[in-house]
N, C-alpha and C positions, 0 to 999 in steps of 0.2 A: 504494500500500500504506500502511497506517495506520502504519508505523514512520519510512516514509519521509517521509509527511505531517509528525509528530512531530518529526521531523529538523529538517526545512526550518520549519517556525512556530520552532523554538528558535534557529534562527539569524538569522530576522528578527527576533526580540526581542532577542538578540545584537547585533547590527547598530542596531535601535535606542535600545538601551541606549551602544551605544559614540557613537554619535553626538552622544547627548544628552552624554556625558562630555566627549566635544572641544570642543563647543560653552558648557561651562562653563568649559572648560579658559582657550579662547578668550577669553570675559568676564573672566577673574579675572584672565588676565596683563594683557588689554589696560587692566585697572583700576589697573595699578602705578605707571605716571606719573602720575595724576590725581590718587591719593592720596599721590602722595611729593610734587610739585611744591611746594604749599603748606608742608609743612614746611620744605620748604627754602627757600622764603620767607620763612618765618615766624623763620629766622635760624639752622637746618642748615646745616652742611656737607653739600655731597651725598654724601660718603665716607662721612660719620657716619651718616647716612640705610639707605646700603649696608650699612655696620654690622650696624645695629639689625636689617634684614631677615633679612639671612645670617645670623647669630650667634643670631635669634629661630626662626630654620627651624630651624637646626643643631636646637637643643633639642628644639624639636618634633618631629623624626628622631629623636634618640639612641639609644628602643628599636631602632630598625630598622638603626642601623651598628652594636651590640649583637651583634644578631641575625644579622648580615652580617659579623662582623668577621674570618671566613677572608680574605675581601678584599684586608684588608690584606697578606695574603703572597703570596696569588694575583696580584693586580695592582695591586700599589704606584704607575707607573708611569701605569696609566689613572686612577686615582682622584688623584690628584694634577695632573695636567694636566686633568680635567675641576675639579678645584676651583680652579685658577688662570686656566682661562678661560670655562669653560662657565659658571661662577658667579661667581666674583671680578671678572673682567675681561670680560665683556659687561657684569654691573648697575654696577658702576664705572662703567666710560665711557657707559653708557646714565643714569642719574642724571646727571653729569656734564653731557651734552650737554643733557639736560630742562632744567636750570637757565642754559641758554643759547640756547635756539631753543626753536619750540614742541612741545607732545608728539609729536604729530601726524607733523608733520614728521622729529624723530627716529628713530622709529618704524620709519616707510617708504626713509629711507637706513638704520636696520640691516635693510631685507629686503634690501640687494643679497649679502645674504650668499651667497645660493641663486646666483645670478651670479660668486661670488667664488670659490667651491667650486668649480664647473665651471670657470672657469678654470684652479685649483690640478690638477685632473685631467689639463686637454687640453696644460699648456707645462710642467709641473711634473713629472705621474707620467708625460707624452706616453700618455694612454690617448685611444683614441675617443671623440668624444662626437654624439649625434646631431645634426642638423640644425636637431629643433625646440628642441632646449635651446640651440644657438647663437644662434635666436632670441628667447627667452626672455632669455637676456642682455642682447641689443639691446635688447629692447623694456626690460628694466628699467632699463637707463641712460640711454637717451633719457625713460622717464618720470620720472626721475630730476633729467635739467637741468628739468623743467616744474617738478618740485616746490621745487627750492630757486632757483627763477627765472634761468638762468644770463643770458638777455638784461640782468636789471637788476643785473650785477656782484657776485653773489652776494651778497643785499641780508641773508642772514641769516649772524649772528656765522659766522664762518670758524674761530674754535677748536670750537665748539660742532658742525659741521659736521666738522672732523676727531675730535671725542668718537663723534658716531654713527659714525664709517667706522668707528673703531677697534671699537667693539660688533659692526658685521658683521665683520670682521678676528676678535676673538674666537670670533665665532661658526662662521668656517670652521672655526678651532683646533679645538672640539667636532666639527665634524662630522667631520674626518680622526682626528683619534681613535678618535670611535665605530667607524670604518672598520674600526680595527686590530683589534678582538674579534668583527668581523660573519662571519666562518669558524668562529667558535668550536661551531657548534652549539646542544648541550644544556649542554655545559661554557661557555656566554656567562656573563658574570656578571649578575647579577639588579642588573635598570635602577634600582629602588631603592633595594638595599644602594649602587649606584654613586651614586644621587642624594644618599644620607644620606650618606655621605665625602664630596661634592663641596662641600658646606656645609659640615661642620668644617672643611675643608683654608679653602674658601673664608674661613669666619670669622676661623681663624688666620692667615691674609694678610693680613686686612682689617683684623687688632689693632694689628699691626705698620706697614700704612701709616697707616692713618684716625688712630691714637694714641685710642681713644674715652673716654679721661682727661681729653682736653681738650674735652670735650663741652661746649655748653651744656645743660646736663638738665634745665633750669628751664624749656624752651619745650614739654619733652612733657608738663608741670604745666599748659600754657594753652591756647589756640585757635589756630588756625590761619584763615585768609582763604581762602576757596573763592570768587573772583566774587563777594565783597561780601557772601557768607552764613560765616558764623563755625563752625568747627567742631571738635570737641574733637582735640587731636594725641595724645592716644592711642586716640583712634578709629579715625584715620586709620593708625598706626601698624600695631593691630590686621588692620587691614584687610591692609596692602601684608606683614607677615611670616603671618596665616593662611590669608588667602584668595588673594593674590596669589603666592605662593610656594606654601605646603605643597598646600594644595587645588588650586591649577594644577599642579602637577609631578605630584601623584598620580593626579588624573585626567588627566593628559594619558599616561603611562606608560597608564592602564589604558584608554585608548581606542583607543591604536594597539593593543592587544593584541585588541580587538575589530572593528579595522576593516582594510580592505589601506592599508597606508603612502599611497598614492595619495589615497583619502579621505579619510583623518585630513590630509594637507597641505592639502586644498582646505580641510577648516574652519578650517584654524589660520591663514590666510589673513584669516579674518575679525579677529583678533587685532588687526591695522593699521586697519580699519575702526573697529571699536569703540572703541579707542583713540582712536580720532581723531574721532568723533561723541561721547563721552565731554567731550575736551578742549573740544570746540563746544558743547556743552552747560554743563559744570560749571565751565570755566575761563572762559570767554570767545575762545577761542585761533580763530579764523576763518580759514578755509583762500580765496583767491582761485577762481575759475572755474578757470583755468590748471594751479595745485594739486591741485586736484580730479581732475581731467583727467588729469594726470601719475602723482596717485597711485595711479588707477584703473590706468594701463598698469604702473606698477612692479610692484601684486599678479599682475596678467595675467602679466608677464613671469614672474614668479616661480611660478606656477603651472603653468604650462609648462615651464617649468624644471625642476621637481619631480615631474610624472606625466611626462615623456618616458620611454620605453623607451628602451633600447640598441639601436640602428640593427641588430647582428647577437648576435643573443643565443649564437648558436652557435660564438662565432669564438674557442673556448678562456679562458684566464685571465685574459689581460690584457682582453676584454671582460666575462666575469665581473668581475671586480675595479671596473669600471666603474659597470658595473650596482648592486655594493654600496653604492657613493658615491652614486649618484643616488638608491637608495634610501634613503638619510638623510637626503638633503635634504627626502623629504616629509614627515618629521615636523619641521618646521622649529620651528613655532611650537608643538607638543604635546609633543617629547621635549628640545629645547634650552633 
């Protein structure tokens, strides 16, 4: 029938519009090391870095917490722990760790988050978890010794290596969070009014530790070193608070809303990729055969991790409840 026809064309234009969204979504985060690294070469504080981002998104939101600011009474509670760790304390330790191992590599130790989450389910809330996400674990921590070499005595910095855990550590924090409002229905609160709080709260954390009084400001006045090619730091800047934040968080919010959770994690998967062909590219930053390898099974893991179903979808609450969790994990890289 011509209505049903109708139907079905609008939903694959749907479907490909969301895609296309994730997939930029994808690009813009994975662009955030690449263009923060050299500033913080170029004689940043990675904090100060963190700063400029958050505190430059915040602004860029303000209509939209404005707009949202019921929020504030509605759920104090979630928008507060998502601006202390969903935003404060993943790009903290995530700049942090950049400035001490390579992007790349960072990166792919914060996906064991998707591994971290399910843990926090199966010994923590003791809920079921299936079979292939147990696998999914394995596979991500064994690709995990390949990527930071564990045969050669962890040849890369070990603070820098406990910065990325802490990003995925953070990054479970968001995901149990989001957990707690996944029953809410229609009454959920809107992912962007929670996005735009998450920044201010974040910003205001970030005034207090970073101190950005004590900035050097005279280096966002000069260039920055890309791999021996010179390039303006407030280009760069521009870059990692417009495109790497606001445009990634926007469309990545509006690509889950057009794809199943499932999908949207498989692209945001490519986030560690791109990142990491990015860093090979424009840093110089060269991953071994080994690496490569490793990091290939860490995404794998993680993608397993993130489309498993719950082994019995029918077995009441406590598997419902499961199911919620694992469905956040697939927006790993689109919604956190």
């Amino acid at each position: 029938m011509p209505v049903h026809t109708s139907q079905g064309s609008q939903g694959n234009r749907g479907r490909g519009v969301g895609l296309g969204l994730a997939l930029v979504s994808a690009v813009a985060f994975g662009g955030s090391g690449v263009a923060a690294k050299p500033l913080i070469e170029a004689g940043l504080d990675p904090l100060h870095v963190v700063w400029l981002r958050v505190t430059g998104a915040a602004l860029a939101m303000l209509p939209l917490a404005v707009r949202h600011r019921a929020l504030l009474r509605q759920r104090p509670a979630l928008l507060a722990g998502f601006g202390l760790l969903g935003v404060a304390g993943v790009q903290a330790c995530y700049f942090a760790a950049i400035s001490r191992i390579p992007v790349g590599v960072a990166l792919l130790v914060e996906y064991l988050a998707p591994a971290l989450v399910l843990g926090w389910v199966r010994f923590v809330q003791r809920r079921p978890v299936t079979r292939a996400a147990a696998l999914g674990v394995v596979l991500a921590v064994g690709g995990l010794a390949c990527v930071v070499e564990v045969w050669s005595g962890l040849s890369f910095d070990a603070i820098g290596l406990v910065l990325a855990l802490g990003a995925a550590c953070c990054q479970v924090g968001y995901f149990v969070l989001s957990d707690q409002g996944s029953d809410a229905g229609d009454e959920a609160p809107d992912p962007l009014g929670v996005i735009a709080y998450g920044l201010l709260v974040g910003a205001l954390v970030l005034t207090v530790i970073a101190r950005p009084w004590t900035m050097d400001w005279s280096v966002l006045g000069g260039s920055a070193d890309m791999n021996g090619t010179s390039v303006l730091a407030a280009l760069l800047l521009g870059w990692i608070v417009l495109i790497a934040t606001v445009v990634a968080y926007g469309t990545g919010v509006l690509s889950v809303r057009r794809l199943s959770p499932q999908v949207a994690g498989v692209v945001a998967c490519l986030e560690a990729v791109i990142a990491t062909i990015l860093a090979w590219v424009l840093l110089g930053e060269h991953l071994s055969a080994p690496q490569i390898v490793g990091g290939s099974v860490v995404l794998l893991g993680a993608f397993i991790a993130q489309s498993s179903a719950p082994a019995k979808p029918s077995d009441g609450p406590v598997a419902s409840g499961g199911s919620d969790l694992e469905r956040e994990l697939s927006a790993h890289g689109t919604a956190a």
